[in-house]
C-alpha beads as a LAMMPS data file, in Angstrom:
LAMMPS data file: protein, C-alpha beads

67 atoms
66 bonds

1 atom types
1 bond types

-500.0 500.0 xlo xhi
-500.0 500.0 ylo yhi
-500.0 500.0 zlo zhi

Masses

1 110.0

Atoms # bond

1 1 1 0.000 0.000 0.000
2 1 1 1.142 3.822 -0.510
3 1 1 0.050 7.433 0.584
4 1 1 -2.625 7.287 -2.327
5 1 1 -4.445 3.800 -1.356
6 1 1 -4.494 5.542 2.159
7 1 1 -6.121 8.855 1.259
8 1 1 -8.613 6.786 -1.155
9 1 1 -9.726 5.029 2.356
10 1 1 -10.003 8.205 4.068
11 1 1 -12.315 9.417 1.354
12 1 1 -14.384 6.684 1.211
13 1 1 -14.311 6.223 4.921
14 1 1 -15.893 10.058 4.163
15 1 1 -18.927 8.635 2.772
16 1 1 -20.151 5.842 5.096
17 1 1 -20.112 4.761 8.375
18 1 1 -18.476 1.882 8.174
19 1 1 -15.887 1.116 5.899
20 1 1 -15.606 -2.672 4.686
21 1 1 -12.222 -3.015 2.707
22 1 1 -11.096 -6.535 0.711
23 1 1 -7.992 -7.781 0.708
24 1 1 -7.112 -9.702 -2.292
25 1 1 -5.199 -13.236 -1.983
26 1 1 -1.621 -13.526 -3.269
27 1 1 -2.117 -16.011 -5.905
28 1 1 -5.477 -14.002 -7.440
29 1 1 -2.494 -10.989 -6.935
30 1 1 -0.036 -13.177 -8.905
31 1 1 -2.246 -13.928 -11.958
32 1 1 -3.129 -10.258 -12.641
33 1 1 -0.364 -8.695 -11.710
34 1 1 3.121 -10.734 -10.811
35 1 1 4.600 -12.113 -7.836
36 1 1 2.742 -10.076 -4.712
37 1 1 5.382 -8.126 -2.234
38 1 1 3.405 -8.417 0.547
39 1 1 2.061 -11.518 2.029
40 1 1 -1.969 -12.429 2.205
41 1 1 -1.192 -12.031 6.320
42 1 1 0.667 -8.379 5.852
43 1 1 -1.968 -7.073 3.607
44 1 1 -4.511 -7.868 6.149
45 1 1 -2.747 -6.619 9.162
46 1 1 -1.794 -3.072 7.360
47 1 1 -5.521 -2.909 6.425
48 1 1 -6.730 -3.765 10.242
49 1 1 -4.604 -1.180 11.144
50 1 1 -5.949 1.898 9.255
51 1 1 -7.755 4.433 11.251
52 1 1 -10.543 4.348 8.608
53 1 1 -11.004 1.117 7.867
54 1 1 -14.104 -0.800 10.017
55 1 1 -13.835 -4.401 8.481
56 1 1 -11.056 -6.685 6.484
57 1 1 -12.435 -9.027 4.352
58 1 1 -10.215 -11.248 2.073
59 1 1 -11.614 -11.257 -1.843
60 1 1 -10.532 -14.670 -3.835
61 1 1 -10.438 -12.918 -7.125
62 1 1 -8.779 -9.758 -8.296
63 1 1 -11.946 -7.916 -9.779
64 1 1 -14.360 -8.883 -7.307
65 1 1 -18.341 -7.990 -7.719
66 1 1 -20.747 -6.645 -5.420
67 1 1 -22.244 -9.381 -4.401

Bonds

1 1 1 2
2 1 2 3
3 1 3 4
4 1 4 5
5 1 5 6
6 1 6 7
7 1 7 8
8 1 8 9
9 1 9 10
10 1 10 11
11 1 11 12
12 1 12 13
13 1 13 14
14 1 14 15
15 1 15 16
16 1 16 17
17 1 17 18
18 1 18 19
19 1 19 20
20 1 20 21
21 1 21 22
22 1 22 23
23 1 23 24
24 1 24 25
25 1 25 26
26 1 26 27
27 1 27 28
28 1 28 29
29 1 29 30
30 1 30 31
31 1 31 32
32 1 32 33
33 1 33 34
34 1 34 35
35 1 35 36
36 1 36 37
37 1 37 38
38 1 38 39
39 1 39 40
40 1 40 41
41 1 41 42
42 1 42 43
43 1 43 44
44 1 44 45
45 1 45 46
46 1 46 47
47 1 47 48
48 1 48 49
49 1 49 50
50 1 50 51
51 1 51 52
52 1 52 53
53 1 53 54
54 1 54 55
55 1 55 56
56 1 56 57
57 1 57 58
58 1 58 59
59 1 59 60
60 1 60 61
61 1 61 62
62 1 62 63
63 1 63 64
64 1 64 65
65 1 65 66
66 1 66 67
């Protein structure tokens, strides 16, 4: 994550009341993108630890839906 993920969660965090935020799996990470830096465990801990996020949840796929 960098400065501009962050301020993209503060401004969302502007327009709700609770913020959920997915974390996408390495290997989903792998196939879109490359080899991930961070593992599936540090992604979720820096997310847990923003002030403006309210909820982690892990996504299987790299574009996930709504539902």
């Amino acid at each position: 994550m960098h400065s501009g993920h962050f301020n993209a969660l503060r401004q969302a965090k502007e327009l709700c009341e609770t913020l959920v935020v997915g974390v996408i799996k390495s290997d989903a990470i792998a196939k879109a993108k490359g080899p991930p830096i961070m593992t599936d465990e540090e992604r979720l801990s820096l997310a847990s630890a923003c002030k403006w996020v309210d909820e982690v949840v892990i996504q299987e796929t790299y574009d996930p839906t709504i539902e």
